[in-house]
N, C-alpha and C positions, 0 to 999 in steps of 0.2 A: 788673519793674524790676530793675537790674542795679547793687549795690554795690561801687565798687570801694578796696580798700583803698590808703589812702596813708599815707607817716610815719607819725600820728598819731591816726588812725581810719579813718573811711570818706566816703567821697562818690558823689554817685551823677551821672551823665553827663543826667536826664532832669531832673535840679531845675532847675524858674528862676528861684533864688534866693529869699532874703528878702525878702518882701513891703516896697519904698522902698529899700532897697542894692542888690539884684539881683547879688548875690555870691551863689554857690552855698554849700548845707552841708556842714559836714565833723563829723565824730562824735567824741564820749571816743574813746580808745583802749583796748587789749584791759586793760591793767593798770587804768586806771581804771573798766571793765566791771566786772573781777573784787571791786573795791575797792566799789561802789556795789552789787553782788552780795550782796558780806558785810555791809555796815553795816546792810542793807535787811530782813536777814533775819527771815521772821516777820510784819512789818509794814505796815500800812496806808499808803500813799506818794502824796501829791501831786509830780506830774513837774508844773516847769514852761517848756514848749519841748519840744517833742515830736520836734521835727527828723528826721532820717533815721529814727527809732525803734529806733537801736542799743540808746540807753540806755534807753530805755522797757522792753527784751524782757530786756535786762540784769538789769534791776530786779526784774520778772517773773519770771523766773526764781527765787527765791526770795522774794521780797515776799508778803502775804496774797492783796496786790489793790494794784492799782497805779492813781491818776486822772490823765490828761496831759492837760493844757490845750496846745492851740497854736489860735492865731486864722488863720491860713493855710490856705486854703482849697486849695489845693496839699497840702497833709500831710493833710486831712482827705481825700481823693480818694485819695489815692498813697498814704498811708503807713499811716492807722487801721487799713485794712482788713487788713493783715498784720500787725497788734500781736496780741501771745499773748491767750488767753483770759479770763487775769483781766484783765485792762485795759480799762478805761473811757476813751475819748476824749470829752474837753469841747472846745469850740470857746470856753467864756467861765467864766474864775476863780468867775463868780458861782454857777454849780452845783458849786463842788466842797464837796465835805463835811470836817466835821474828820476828821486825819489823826494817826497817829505820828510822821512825817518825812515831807522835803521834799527834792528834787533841785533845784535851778534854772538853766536853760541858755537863758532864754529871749532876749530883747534884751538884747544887752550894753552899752547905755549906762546912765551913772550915774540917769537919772532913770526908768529903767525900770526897771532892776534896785533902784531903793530902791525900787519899788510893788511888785515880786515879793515880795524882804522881808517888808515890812510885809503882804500877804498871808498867807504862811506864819507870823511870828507871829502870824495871826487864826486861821490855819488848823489848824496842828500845835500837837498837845496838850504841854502843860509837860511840859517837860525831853525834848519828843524833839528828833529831831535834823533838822539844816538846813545843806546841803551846798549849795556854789556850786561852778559849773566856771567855767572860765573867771578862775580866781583871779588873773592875774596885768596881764589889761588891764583900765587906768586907772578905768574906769567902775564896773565890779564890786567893785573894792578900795575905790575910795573910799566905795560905798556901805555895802559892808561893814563900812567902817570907823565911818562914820556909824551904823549901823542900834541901835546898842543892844545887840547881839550879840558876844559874844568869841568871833569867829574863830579858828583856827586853820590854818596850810597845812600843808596835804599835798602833797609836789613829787609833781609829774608834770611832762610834756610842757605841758600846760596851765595846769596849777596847777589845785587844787582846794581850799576852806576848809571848813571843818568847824566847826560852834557848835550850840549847844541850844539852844533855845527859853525858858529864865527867863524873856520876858518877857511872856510871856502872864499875866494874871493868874488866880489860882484861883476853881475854879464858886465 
Protein backbone atom coordinates (compact mmCIF):
# COMPACT_ATOMS: atom_id res chain seq x y z
CA UNK A 1 0.00 0.00 0.00
CA UNK A 2 1.35 3.32 -1.22
CA UNK A 3 1.10 6.68 0.97
CA UNK A 4 0.96 9.58 -0.59
CA UNK A 5 1.76 12.83 1.15
CA UNK A 6 -0.55 15.91 0.72
CA UNK A 7 -0.64 19.55 2.31
CA UNK A 8 -1.61 18.36 5.47
CA UNK A 9 -0.82 14.60 5.88
CA UNK A 10 -1.14 11.70 4.09
CA UNK A 11 -3.58 9.75 1.79
CA UNK A 12 -3.56 6.66 0.23
CA UNK A 13 -4.76 6.12 -3.63
CA UNK A 14 -6.26 2.27 -2.42
CA UNK A 15 -8.74 3.66 0.42
CA UNK A 16 -12.47 3.51 -0.28
CA UNK A 17 -13.18 5.69 1.88
CA UNK A 18 -15.18 6.02 5.16
CA UNK A 19 -17.51 3.41 5.89
CA UNK A 20 -21.44 5.76 4.68
CA UNK A 21 -19.26 9.12 3.28
CA UNK A 22 -17.07 7.18 0.89
CA UNK A 23 -14.52 10.10 0.99
CA UNK A 24 -11.14 8.83 1.24
CA UNK A 25 -8.59 9.44 4.49
CA UNK A 26 -6.24 11.85 4.90
CA UNK A 27 -3.75 11.90 8.16
CA UNK A 28 -2.28 14.49 11.16
CA UNK A 29 0.49 16.09 9.57
CA UNK A 30 4.15 15.74 10.33
CA UNK A 31 3.96 18.78 13.17
CA UNK A 32 1.12 17.21 14.69
CA UNK A 33 2.96 13.48 14.55
CA UNK A 34 5.77 15.01 16.35
CA UNK A 35 3.33 16.86 18.87
CA UNK A 36 1.19 13.56 19.58
CA UNK A 37 4.83 11.86 19.84
CA UNK A 38 5.67 14.13 22.81
CA UNK A 39 2.45 14.38 24.79
CA UNK A 40 2.28 10.35 24.36
CA UNK A 41 5.39 9.84 25.83
CA UNK A 42 5.93 6.82 28.38
CA UNK A 43 2.13 6.08 28.23
CA UNK A 44 -0.62 3.75 27.83
CA UNK A 45 -2.77 5.40 24.86
CA UNK A 46 -6.37 4.68 23.59
CA UNK A 47 -6.20 5.89 19.58
CA UNK A 48 -9.69 6.39 18.54
CA UNK A 49 -9.90 6.13 14.52
CA UNK A 50 -7.13 4.29 13.45
CA UNK A 51 -7.25 5.65 9.72
CA UNK A 52 -4.35 5.52 7.43
CA UNK A 53 -2.30 4.42 10.83
CA UNK A 54 0.03 7.66 10.42
CA UNK A 55 -1.01 8.44 13.84
CA UNK A 56 -1.31 5.31 15.40
CA UNK A 57 2.87 4.58 14.50
CA UNK A 58 3.22 8.28 15.58
CA UNK A 59 2.09 7.38 18.92
CA UNK A 60 4.12 4.19 19.01
CA UNK A 61 6.75 5.50 18.54
CA UNK A 62 7.20 6.59 21.86
CA UNK A 63 4.01 5.51 23.91
CA UNK A 64 4.30 2.26 26.36
CA UNK A 65 1.55 0.48 24.24
CA UNK A 66 -0.76 1.97 22.14
CA UNK A 67 -5.00 0.50 21.72
CA UNK A 68 -6.66 1.66 18.18
CA UNK A 69 -10.08 1.11 17.74
CA UNK A 70 -11.39 1.63 14.12
CA UNK A 71 -14.83 -0.42 13.26
CA UNK A 72 -13.83 -0.39 9.25
CA UNK A 73 -13.11 -3.49 8.10
CA UNK A 74 -11.08 -1.86 5.32
CA UNK A 75 -8.29 -0.51 8.09
CA UNK A 76 -8.54 -3.78 9.78
CA UNK A 77 -7.35 -5.67 6.40
CA UNK A 78 -5.01 -2.70 5.00
CA UNK A 79 -3.91 -0.91 7.81
CA UNK A 80 -3.57 -3.19 11.33
CA UNK A 81 -1.28 -5.36 9.89
CA UNK A 82 1.59 -2.57 9.27
CA UNK A 83 0.97 -0.89 12.77
CA UNK A 84 4.28 -1.03 15.06
CA UNK A 85 4.68 -3.62 17.51
CA UNK A 86 3.33 -2.36 20.55
CA UNK A 87 -0.03 -1.64 19.04
CA UNK A 88 -3.10 -3.42 19.77
CA UNK A 89 -5.96 -3.06 17.11
CA UNK A 90 -9.69 -3.30 18.42
CA UNK A 91 -12.38 -3.39 15.94
CA UNK A 92 -15.00 -2.42 19.18
CA UNK A 93 -14.25 0.42 22.18
CA UNK A 94 -15.73 -2.46 24.27
CA UNK A 95 -12.39 -4.38 24.61
CA UNK A 96 -10.34 -1.61 25.26
CA UNK A 97 -8.78 -1.35 28.73
CA UNK A 98 -8.05 1.71 30.97
CA UNK A 99 -5.51 4.03 29.60
CA UNK A 100 -3.24 7.19 30.55
CA UNK A 101 -4.55 9.18 27.50
CA UNK A 102 -6.50 9.26 24.66
CA UNK A 103 -6.11 10.60 20.82
CA UNK A 104 -9.54 10.78 19.00
CA UNK A 105 -9.82 10.99 15.18
CA UNK A 106 -12.61 8.92 14.73
CA UNK A 107 -16.17 10.23 13.15
CA UNK A 108 -16.21 13.72 13.02
CA UNK A 109 -19.87 14.40 13.83
CA UNK A 110 -21.15 15.93 16.85
CA UNK A 111 -22.92 12.88 18.08
CA UNK A 112 -20.12 10.55 17.58
CA UNK A 113 -17.52 12.39 18.72
CA UNK A 114 -19.61 13.18 22.18
CA UNK A 115 -19.70 8.96 22.48
CA UNK A 116 -15.88 9.00 21.69
CA UNK A 117 -15.58 11.51 24.76
CA UNK A 118 -17.67 10.11 27.06
CA UNK A 119 -15.55 6.77 26.31
CA UNK A 120 -12.36 8.25 27.03
CA UNK A 121 -13.65 9.76 30.16
CA UNK A 122 -14.56 5.97 31.06
CA UNK A 123 -11.41 5.06 29.72
CA UNK A 124 -8.32 7.29 30.69
CA UNK A 125 -7.39 7.48 34.12
CA UNK A 126 -7.72 10.95 36.26
CA UNK A 127 -5.92 13.66 35.10
CA UNK A 128 -4.55 12.04 32.04
CA UNK A 129 -4.73 13.47 28.93
CA UNK A 130 -7.41 13.63 25.89
CA UNK A 131 -6.57 15.22 22.63
CA UNK A 132 -8.99 15.65 19.69
CA UNK A 133 -7.85 16.27 16.09
CA UNK A 134 -9.82 17.63 13.95
CA UNK A 135 -10.46 20.77 16.45
CA UNK A 136 -11.86 22.95 14.25
CA UNK A 137 -14.94 21.33 12.40
CA UNK A 138 -18.37 22.18 13.84
CA UNK A 139 -19.02 18.67 15.23
CA UNK A 140 -15.85 18.03 17.41
CA UNK A 141 -15.95 21.69 18.82
CA UNK A 142 -19.29 21.53 19.80
CA UNK A 143 -18.96 18.41 21.33
CA UNK A 144 -16.04 19.37 23.00
CA UNK A 145 -17.52 22.12 24.19
CA UNK A 146 -20.40 20.09 25.67
CA UNK A 147 -18.36 17.23 27.00
CA UNK A 148 -17.45 18.52 30.66
CA UNK A 149 -13.89 18.87 29.63
CA UNK A 150 -11.77 22.26 29.44
CA UNK A 151 -10.28 22.04 26.04
CA UNK A 152 -7.81 23.83 24.99
CA UNK A 153 -6.38 24.41 21.13
CA UNK A 154 -3.45 23.88 19.69
CA UNK A 155 -3.23 25.61 16.09
CA UNK A 156 -2.25 23.31 13.60
CA UNK A 157 -3.50 22.91 9.95
CA UNK A 158 -6.43 20.90 11.63
CA UNK A 159 -6.69 22.13 14.89
CA UNK A 160 -6.11 19.93 17.75
CA UNK A 161 -7.62 20.40 21.72
CA UNK A 162 -6.06 19.23 24.34
CA UNK A 163 -8.04 18.71 28.09
CA UNK A 164 -7.50 16.09 31.15
CA UNK A 165 -9.69 13.82 32.21
CA UNK A 166 -10.99 15.61 35.97
CA UNK A 167 -13.84 13.97 35.14
CA UNK A 168 -13.61 10.67 35.90
CA UNK A 169 -14.42 9.94 39.29
CA UNK A 170 -11.82 8.43 41.99
CA UNK A 171 -11.42 4.38 42.72
Amino acid sequence: MKLIKAPNGWTCDEDPGEPGLGEPRWSIGEHEAYFLAEMFRGLAVLEIGTGLGISTNAIAKTARQVFTVDIDPWVADNIAPMLDKNVIFLNDIKNAPEVDAAFVDGLHSYRQCAIDIEDCKRLVNKGGIIILHDAKMEGVLRAANESGIRFYEVVTHCGLAIGWNYAKKSE
